[in-house]
N, C-alpha and C positions, 0 to 999 in steps of 0.2 A: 487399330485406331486407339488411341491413348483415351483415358478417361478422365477429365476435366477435375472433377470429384476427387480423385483421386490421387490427384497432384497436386492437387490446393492443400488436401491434408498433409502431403508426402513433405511438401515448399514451408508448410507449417511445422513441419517436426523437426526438418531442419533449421529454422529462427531458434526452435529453444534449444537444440543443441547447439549454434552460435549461440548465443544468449550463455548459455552454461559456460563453453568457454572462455568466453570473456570474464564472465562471475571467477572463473579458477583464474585467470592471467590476475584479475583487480584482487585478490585475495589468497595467492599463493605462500603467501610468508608465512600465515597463520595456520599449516594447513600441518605443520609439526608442532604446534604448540599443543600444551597439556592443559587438561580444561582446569578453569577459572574461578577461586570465589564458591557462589551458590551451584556453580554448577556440580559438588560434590555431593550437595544436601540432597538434587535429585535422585544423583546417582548411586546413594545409598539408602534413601529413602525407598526409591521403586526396584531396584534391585530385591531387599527381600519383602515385597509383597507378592504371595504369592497370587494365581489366575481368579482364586475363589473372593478374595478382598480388591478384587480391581473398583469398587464401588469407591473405596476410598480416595479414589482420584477427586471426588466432588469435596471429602473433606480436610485434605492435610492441610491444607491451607488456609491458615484462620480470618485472613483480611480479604481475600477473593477468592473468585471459581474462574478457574481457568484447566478443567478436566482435559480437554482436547490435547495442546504440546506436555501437559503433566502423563499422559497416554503415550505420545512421542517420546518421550523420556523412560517410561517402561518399556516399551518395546525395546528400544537401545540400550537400555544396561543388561536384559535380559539374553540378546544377542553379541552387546562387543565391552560389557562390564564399564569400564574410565577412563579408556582410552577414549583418546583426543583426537587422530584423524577422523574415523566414522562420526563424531560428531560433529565437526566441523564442515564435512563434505556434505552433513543433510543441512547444516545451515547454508550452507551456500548455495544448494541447490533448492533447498528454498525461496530465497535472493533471488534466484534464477527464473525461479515458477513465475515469483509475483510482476519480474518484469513480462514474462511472457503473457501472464494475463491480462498487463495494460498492452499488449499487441495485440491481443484478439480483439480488445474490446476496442479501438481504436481502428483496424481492421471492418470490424463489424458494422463500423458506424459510416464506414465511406471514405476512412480519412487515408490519403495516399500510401504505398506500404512504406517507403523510402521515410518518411512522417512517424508511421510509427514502430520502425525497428528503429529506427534515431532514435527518439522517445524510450524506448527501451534500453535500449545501448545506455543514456545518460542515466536514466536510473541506478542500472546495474553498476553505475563506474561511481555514481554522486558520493562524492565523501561525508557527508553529511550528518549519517546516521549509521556509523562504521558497528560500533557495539548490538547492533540488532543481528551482526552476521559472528563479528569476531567471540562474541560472549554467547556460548551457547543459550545460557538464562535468557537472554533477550531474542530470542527465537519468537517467544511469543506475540512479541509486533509484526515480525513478519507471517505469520502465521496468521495472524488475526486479519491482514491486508492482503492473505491470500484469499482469504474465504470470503473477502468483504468484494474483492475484483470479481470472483467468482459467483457470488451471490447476482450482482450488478450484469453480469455477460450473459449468463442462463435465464435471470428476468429478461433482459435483453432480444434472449429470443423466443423466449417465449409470446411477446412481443409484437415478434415479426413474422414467426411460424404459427403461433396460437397452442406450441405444444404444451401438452399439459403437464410431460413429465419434465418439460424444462423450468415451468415452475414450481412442482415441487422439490424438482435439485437447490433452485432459487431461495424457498425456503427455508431448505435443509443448511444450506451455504451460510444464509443467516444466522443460525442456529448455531451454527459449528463456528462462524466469526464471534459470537458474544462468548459462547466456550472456549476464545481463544485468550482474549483481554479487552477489557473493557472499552476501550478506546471502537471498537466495531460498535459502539451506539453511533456513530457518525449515518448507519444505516437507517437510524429512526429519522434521517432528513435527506439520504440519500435515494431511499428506495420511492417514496412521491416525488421528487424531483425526476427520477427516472421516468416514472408515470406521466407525469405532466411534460415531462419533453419529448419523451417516443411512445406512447400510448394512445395517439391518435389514429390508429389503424382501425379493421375492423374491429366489434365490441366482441368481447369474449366474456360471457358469463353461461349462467345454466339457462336452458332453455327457455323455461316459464319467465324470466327475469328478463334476459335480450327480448322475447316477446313484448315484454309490459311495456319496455322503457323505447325500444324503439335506437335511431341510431342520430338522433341530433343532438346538438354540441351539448346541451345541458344534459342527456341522456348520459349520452359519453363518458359527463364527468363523474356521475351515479354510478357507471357502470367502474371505471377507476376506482372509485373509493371502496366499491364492495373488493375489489382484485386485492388494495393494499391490509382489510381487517385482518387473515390471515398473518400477516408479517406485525401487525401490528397486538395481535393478539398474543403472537409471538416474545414480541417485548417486554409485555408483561408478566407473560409467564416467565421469563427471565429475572426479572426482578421482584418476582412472587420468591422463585426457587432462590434467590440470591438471599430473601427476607428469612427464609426456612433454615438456609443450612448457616447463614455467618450472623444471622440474627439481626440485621438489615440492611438497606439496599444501598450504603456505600463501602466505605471501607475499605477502597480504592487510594488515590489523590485526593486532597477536598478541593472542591471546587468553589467555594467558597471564598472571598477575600476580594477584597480593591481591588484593583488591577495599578498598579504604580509605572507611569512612564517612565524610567529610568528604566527599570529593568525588562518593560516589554522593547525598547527602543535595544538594549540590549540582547535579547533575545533572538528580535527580527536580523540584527546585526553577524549574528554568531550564525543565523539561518544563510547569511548570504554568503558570509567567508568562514566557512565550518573547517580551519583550519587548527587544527591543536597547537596552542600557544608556546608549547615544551618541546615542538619538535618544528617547527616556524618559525622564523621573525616574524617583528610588526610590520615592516614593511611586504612581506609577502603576504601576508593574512590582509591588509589591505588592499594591493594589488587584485588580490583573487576575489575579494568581495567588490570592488567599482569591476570589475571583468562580469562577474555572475549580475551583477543589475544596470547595465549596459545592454547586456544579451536580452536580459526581461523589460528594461524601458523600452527598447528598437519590437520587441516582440508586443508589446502593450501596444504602442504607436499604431504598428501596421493592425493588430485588431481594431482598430477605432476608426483609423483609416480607409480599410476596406470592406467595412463590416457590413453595408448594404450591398457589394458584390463578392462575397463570398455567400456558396452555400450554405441555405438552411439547414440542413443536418450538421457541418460543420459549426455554425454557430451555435447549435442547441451542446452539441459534446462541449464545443468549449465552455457553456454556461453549465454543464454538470461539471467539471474539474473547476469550475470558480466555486460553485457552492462546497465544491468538496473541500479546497485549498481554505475557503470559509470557518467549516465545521468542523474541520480537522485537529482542530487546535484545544477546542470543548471540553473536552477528556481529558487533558491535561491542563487544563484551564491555571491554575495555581504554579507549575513550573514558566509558563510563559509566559504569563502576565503579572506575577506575580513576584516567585522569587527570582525566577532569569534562567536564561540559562549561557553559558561562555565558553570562552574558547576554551576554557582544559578538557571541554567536550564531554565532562561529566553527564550520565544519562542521557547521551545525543539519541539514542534508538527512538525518543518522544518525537523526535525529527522526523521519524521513517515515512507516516502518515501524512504530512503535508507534502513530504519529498517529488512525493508520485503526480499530484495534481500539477504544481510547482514545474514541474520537468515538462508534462504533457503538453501545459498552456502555454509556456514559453518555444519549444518546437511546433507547436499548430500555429503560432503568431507569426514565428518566423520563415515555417515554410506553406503554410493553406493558408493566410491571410497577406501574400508578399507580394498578389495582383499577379501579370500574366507577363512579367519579364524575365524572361529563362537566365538573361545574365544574372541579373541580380538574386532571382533563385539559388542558381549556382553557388553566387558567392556566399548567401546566407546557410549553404548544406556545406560547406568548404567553414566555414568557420565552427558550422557546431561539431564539425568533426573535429576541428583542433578543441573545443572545447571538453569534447569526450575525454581526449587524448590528456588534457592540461588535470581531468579530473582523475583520472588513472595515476596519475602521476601524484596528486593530493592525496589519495587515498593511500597510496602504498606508505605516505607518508604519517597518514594518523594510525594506520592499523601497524605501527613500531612500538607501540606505547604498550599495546596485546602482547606483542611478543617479548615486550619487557614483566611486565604482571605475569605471564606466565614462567617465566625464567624462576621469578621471583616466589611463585608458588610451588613450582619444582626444587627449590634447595630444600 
């Protein structure tokens, strides 16, 4: 007799190895190219540090801490020196992790599976924020939205089991996202949101304390806010240590400045048709953008449309990817609202962060909020697979510009 258990994990390990190979088909051209730019400063930087100075990951870097992928970066040169395939194969399978972690988490939440290996699949393919995979350097946004999925799936169930060690992986996951890039402060509004949308189960605190308080709705929310101090305690220590070692707590982007419509209108613009201008026409780069908000108005609509017959746990996930798709922008505050950002797709990896919420809510709108009509279903799971397809087909096209910079750093 088969073991249930057992094959939910087995049916899971297969998504990410789907998942991977699709990340290799969207990303094969790059996968001979020679690494890029800063990615040499790593590679010669933690090459000779030796095991006794690994401390130094906290300071080579005078404007941020980002210890975590600067550790990924040691361990790699110390095993495959400057070569370009190993690095690019753990970028990519990075790519790979983070879509699988929006499958579990989307999984976990009730949402259909077909829902969200879709959702993942588009991810994995969205051209978007192509330099987060093709530029090893830019590792660090994926990396940082691993740990951030990760962080958010382990609270998740801790949650829903009450386990203790799933919150402190929770965390830990934390920790290792804000040691990734900074842009994982999105957690400082993600992880009470998490609370406030699925933390209505039983109360889990210490003993003396669910004693006191008891288990009614104002308890509840006492008992929440003691579960979020930790993480929040968290954040500060992070930007204690951040005051300590770079001598204070930005030194990042600034976030500072107006926000000027023209260039956030361009921004949002270059979000929807993230087509490279140098390897595109205008009219395809328009095409492809009314195609991408077409997909998200008909997905908007039926959210509003059905929003009092669709389940409550699917509305609450979709209202965690709106706050995300929100906040995600915060961190980079100054390239997108600010100075722009455009189609020659200069620093698109800022993209990578709203990419994921953006992808989720447009496939939950169009397939968990589409009402109870199998045809129409149909058609709506038949078109985002062409749109997968149409994105596969964009990306091979922005990731030529990589394989021209690297040409170029090769002579």
């Amino acid at each position: 007799m088969s073991n249930p258990d057992r094959n939910s994990r087995k049916s899971t390990v297969l998504v990410f190895a789907m998942l991977l190979a699709i990340a290799l088909a969207g990303y094969f051209t790059i996968l001979n190219n020679s690494l890029v730019s800063d990615d040499y400063f790593y590679v010669n930087y933690t090459s000779a540090m030796p095991v006794s100075e690994l401390w130094r990951i906290f300071t080579m870097m005078l404007l941020v801490l980002r210890p975590v992928p600067i550790f990924v970066w040691w361990v790699q040169s110390q095993l495959f020196g400057g070569e370009g395939l190993p690095s690019y194969l753990i970028d990519v399978g990075l790519h790979a992790g983070v879509a699988w972690g929006l499958f579990l988490l989307m999984s976990r939440l009730g949402c259909a599976r077909r829902t969200a290996i879709l959702s993942a699949v588009l991810f994995v393919l969205a051209p978007v924020g192509p330099d987060a995979v093709t530029w090893s350097s830019g590792r660090m946004d994926t990396m940082a939205l691993l740990y951030v999925l990760t962080a958010l799936f382990l609270y998740l169930a801790f949650l829903k089991q009450k386990n203790r060690y799933a919150y402190a992986g929770s965390l830990l996951a934390a920790t290792a996202a804000l040691l990734s890039k900074e842009e994982a402060l999105v957690l400082v509004i993600l992880m009470p949101t998490m609370e406030a949308l699925f933390g209505g189960g039983e109360p889990f605190a210490p003993g003396f304390i669910a004693g006191r308080l008891g288990r009614s709705s104002t308890n509840r929310l006492v008992i929440g806010a003691l579960r979020q101090i930790p993480f929040f305690l968290t954040f500060l220590g992070y930007f204690i240590l951040r005051w300590a070692l770079l001598g204070g707590v930005g030194g990042y982007e600034s976030v500072i400045g107006i926000p000027n419509p023209r260039m956030t209108a361009r921004s949002l613009w270059t979000f929807l048709s993230p087509l490279n201008n140098e390897i595109f026409s205008k009219g395809t780069i328009v095409f492809f953008g009314l195609i991408t908000a077409l997909f998200w108005a008909i997905s908007t609509f039926l959210v509003v449309y059905h929003w009092r017959h669709t389940s409550l746990t699917l509305r609450r996930l979709w209202l965690l990817f709106a706050v995300f798709l929100a906040v995600a922008r915060l961190p980079v505050f100054s390239f997108f609202f600010v100075v722009g950002l455009n189609h020659s797709m200069l620093d698109s990896r800022f993209f990578s962060f709203p990419t994921l919420p953006f992808v989720a809510m447009t496939a939950l709108g169009l397939l968990e909020f589409c009402g109870k009509s199998g045809f129409w279903g149909t058609v709506l799971q038949v078109l985002l697979v062409l749109g997968a397809l149409m994105c596969l087909w964009a990306l091979h096209g922005n990731t030529r510009l990589w394989e021209h910079a690297s040409d170029a750093t090769s002579i």
